[in-house]
C-alpha atoms as one frame of an Amber mdcrd trajectory, in Angstrom:
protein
  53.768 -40.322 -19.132  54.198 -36.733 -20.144  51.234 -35.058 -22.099  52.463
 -32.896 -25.048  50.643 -30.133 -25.376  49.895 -27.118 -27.696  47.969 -24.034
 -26.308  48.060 -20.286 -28.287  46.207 -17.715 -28.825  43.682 -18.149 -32.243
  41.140 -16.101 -33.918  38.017 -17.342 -34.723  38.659 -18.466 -38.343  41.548
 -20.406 -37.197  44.962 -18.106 -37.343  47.717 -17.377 -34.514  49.078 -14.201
 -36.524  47.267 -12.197 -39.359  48.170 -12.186 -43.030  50.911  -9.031 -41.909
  52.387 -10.773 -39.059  50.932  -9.058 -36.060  48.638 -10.258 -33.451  47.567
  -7.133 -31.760  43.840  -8.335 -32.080  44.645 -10.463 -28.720  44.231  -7.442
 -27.004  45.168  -6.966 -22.772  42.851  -9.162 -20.463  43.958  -9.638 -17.417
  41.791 -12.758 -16.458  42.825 -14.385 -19.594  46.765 -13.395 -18.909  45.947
 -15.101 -15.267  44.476 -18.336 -16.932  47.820 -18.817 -19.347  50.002 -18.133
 -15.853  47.989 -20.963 -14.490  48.352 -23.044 -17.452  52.290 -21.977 -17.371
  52.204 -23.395 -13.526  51.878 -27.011 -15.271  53.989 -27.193 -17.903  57.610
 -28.981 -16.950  59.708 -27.805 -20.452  58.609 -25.658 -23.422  59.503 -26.551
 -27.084  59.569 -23.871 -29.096  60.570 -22.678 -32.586  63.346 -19.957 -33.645
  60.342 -17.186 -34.028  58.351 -17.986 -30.741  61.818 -17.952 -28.778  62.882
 -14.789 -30.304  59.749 -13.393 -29.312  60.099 -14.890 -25.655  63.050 -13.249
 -25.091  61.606 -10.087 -24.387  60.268 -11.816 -20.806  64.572 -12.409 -20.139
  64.550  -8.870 -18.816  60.971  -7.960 -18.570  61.612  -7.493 -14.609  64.065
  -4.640 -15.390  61.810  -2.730 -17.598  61.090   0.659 -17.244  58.324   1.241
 -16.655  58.084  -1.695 -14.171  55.677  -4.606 -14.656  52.440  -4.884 -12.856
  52.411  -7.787 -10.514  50.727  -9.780 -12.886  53.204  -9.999 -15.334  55.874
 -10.303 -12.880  54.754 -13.174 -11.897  54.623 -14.402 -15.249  58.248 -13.493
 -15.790  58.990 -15.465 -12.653  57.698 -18.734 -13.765  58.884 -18.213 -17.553
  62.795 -17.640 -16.507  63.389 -20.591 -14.846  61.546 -22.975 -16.818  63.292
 -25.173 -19.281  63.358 -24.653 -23.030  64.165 -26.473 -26.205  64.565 -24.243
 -28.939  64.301 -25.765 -32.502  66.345 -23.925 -35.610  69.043 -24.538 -38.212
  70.000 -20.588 -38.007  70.957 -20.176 -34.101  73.979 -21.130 -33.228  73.067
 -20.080 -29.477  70.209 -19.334 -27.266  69.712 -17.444 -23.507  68.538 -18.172
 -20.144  67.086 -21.579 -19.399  66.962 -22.476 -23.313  69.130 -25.054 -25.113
  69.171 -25.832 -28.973  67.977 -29.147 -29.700  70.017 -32.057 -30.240  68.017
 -34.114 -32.104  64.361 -34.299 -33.943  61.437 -33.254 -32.528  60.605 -36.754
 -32.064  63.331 -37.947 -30.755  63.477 -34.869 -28.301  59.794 -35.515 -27.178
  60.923 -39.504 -26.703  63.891 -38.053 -24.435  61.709 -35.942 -22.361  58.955
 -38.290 -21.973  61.588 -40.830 -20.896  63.379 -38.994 -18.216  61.907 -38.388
 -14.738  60.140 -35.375 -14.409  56.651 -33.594 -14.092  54.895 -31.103 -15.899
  53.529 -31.135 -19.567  55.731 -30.611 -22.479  54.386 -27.661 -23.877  54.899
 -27.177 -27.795  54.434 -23.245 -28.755  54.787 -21.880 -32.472  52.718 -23.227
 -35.424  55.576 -24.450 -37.516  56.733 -26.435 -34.630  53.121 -27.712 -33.326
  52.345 -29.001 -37.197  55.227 -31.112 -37.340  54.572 -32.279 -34.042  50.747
 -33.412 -35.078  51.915 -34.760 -38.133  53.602 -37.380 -36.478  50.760 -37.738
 -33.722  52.920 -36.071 -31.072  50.283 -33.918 -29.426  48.176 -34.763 -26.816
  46.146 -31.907 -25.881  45.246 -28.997 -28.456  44.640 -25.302 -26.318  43.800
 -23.036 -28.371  42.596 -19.696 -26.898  39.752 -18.567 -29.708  38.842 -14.538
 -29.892  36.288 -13.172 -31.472  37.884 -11.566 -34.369  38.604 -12.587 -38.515
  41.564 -12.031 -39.489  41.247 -14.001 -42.734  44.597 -15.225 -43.494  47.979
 -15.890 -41.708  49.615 -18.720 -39.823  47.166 -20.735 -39.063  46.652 -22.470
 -35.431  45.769 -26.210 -37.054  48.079 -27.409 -39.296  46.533 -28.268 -42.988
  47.341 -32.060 -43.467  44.958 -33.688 -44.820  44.559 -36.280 -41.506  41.957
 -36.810 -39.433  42.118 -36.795 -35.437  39.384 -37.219 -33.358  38.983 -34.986
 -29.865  37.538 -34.824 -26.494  36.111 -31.752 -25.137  37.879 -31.946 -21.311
  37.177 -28.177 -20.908  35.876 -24.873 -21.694  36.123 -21.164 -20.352  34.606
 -18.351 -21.397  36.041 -14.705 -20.234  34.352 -11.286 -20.066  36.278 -10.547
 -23.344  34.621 -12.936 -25.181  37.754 -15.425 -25.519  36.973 -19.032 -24.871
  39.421 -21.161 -23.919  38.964 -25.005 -25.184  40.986 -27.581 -23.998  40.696
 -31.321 -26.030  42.660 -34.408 -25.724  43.718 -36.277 -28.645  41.449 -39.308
 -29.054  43.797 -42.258 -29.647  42.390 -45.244 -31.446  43.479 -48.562 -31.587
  45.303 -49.734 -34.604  43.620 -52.868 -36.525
């Protein structure tokens, strides 16, 4: 079966975006930008929320930019284009590229995709859309991409409900830059 999983960028105390919005503080590291390529190279479909897709679109046309991309983030661009994506929102009415609005819950679109043939993880990015997605015990592998920074207050990375979930460390990286890179699975216990 298909892993879900959920894998962004985080500061330290816990936040994707700081209390104005921005997220500069993830600074440019190349060997980081290289380890999310890699981690890009696995995923099969990418569920996403109306401000994470708006924000993806820049990558649409990134190949035409001028100045030109290094070949680092061309490559990026090359595996982002193609690959499939659900976007989740009550405000589109259409979306670009490889993207299609979703046609039913996130549940039941997760069921879909886990049911059809296919390989690859489904990848959940945006907090909104990764919180409703652990609330109903959807995830299967939390990502999160720590840097060393406090931003004290924004979005934050874990969603605040009040449940407990138990994890296994599978794997951790540390780059030059200080970020360390966690990867857990979602500890599933038996129900009594």
């Amino acid at each position: 079966m298909r892993s879900v999983t959920y894998s962004m960028n985080a500061s330290l105390d816990g936040f994707i975006v700081g209390p104005d919005g921005g997220f500069d503080w993830t600074g440019p590291d190349d060997d980081l930008f290289r380890f999310a390529t890699d981690e890009l190279r696995q995923v099969g479909v990418h569920l996403m929320g109306r401000r994470l897709y708006e924000t993806m679109l820049y990558w649409e046309t990134a190949a035409e930019q001028d100045p030109p991309l290094d070949d680092l983030k061309l490559e990026w661009a090359a595996l982002w284009n193609p690959l499939p994506k659900v976007v989740f929102s009550t405000t589109l009415s259409t979306v670009q590229g490889h993207a299609r609005l979703a046609s039913g819950s996130l549940a039941e679109e997760i069921e879909r995709l886990r049911s059809e043939p296919g390989e690859g993880d489904i990848a959940i990015g945006g907090a909104t859309l990764a919180a409703e997605a652990a609330a109903l015990g959807l995830i299967d592998e939390y990502r999160p991409r720590i840097h060393p920074v406090l931003v004290g207050g924004g979005i934050p990375y874990f969603p605040r409900n009040e449940r407990r979930v138990d994890l296994e460390l599978l794997e951790t990286r540390t780059f030059p830059s200080n970020v360390h890179c966690l990867r857990y699975r979602v500890v599933r216990r038996p129900v009594a």
